[in-house]
N, C-alpha and C positions, 0 to 999 in steps of 0.2 A: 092479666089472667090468661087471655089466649097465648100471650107469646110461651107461659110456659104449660099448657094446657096442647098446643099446636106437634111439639116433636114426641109427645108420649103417644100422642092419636095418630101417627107417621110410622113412627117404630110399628105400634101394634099392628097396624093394615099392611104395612112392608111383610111383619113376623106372618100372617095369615094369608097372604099372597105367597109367601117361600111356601108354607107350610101344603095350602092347597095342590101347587105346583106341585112336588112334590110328592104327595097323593095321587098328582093326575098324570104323573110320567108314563106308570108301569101299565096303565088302562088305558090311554088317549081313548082310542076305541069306544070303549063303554062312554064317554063322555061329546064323541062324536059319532 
């Protein structure tokens, strides 16, 4: 169950890590 439970919960937090990135390019600033 983890083994195929383990790349979908990878994928997502990779997808959400690009995603915020992303978000936080054009502001660094406001974020720091």
């Amino acid at each position: 169950m983890l083994a195929t439970f383990l790349p979908v919960f990878a994928s997502t937090i990779l997808q959400r890590y690009e995603f915020l990135k992303i978000q936080k390019e054009p502001s660094s600033a406001d974020w720091f």
